[in-house]
matplotlib code that plots the C-alpha trace (Angstrom):
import matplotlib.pyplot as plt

x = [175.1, 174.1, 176.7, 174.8, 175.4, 174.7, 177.3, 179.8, 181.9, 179.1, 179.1, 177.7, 174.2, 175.7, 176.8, 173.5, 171.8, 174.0, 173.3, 169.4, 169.8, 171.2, 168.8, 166.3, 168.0, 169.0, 168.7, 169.8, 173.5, 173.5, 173.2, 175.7, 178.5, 177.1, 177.8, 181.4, 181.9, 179.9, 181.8, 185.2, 185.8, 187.3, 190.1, 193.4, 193.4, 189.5, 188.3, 184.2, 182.8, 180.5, 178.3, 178.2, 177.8, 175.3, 173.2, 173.5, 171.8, 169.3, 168.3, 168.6, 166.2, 163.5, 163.1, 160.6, 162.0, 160.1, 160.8, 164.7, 164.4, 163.3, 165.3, 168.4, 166.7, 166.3, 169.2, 171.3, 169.2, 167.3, 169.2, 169.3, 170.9, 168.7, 169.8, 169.1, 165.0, 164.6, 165.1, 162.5, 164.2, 161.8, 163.2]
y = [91.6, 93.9, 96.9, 100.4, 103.4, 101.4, 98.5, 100.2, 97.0, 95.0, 93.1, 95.0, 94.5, 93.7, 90.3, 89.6, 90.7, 88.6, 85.4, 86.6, 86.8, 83.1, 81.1, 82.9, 82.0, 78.5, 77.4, 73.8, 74.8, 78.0, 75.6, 72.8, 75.7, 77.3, 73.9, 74.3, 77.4, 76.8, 73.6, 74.8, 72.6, 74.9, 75.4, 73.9, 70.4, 70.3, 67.0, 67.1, 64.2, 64.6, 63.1, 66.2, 68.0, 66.2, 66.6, 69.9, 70.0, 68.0, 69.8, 73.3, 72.2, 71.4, 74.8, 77.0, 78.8, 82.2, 81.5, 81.0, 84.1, 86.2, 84.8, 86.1, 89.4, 88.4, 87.1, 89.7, 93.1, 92.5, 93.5, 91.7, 93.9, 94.6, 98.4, 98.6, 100.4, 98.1, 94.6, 92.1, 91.2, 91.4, 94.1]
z = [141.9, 139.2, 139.3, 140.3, 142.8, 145.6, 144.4, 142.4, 142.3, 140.9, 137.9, 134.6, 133.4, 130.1, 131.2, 132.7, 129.2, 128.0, 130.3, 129.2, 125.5, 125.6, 127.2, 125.0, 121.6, 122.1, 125.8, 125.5, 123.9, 126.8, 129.2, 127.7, 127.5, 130.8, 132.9, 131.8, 133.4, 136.3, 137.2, 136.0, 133.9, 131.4, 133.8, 134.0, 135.4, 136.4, 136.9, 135.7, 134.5, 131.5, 133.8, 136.1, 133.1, 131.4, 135.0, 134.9, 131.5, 132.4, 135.4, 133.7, 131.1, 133.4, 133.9, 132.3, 129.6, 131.3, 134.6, 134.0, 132.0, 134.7, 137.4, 136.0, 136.9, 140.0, 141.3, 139.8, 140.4, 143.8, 146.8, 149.9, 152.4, 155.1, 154.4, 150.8, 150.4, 147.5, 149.7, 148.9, 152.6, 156.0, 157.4]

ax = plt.figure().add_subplot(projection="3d")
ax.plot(x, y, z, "-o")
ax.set_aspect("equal")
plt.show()
């Protein structure tokens, strides 16, 4: 996701800093404005329940503040193409 060489149209590691330096200062509000955006709701018209919302808090939460923190990494910077040398793929 992260953009590089290899993915030129890729999404800057700034905004993935970003996502990082959130859930490490105060996770429980990243994850209450996060939900918004994830859902949508912020759009015109959306229909999300605080319910939905309030799920996706809860769910968030339960993870370890480490292992959310690294995940970001992750799922932005590991490539899955069966092409790329740094694939964590089987080849």
């Amino acid at each position: 996701m992260v953009k590089s060489a290899a993915n030129p149209d890729g999404i800057p590691i700034e905004v993935f800093d970003g996502l990082r330096s959130g859930v490490a200062k105060d996770r429980s509000q990243f994850w209450k404005d996060f939900a918004i955006m994830f859902y949508g709701a912020n759009r015109p018209g959306a229909k999300v329940s605080q319910g939905m919302l309030d799920q996706f808090w809860l769910w968030s939460m339960q993870g370890g503040l480490k292992n959310v923190y690294d995940s970001i990494k992750a799922f932005s910077e590991t490539t899955f193409t069966r092409t790329s040398r740094n694939s964590t793929c089987p080849r």
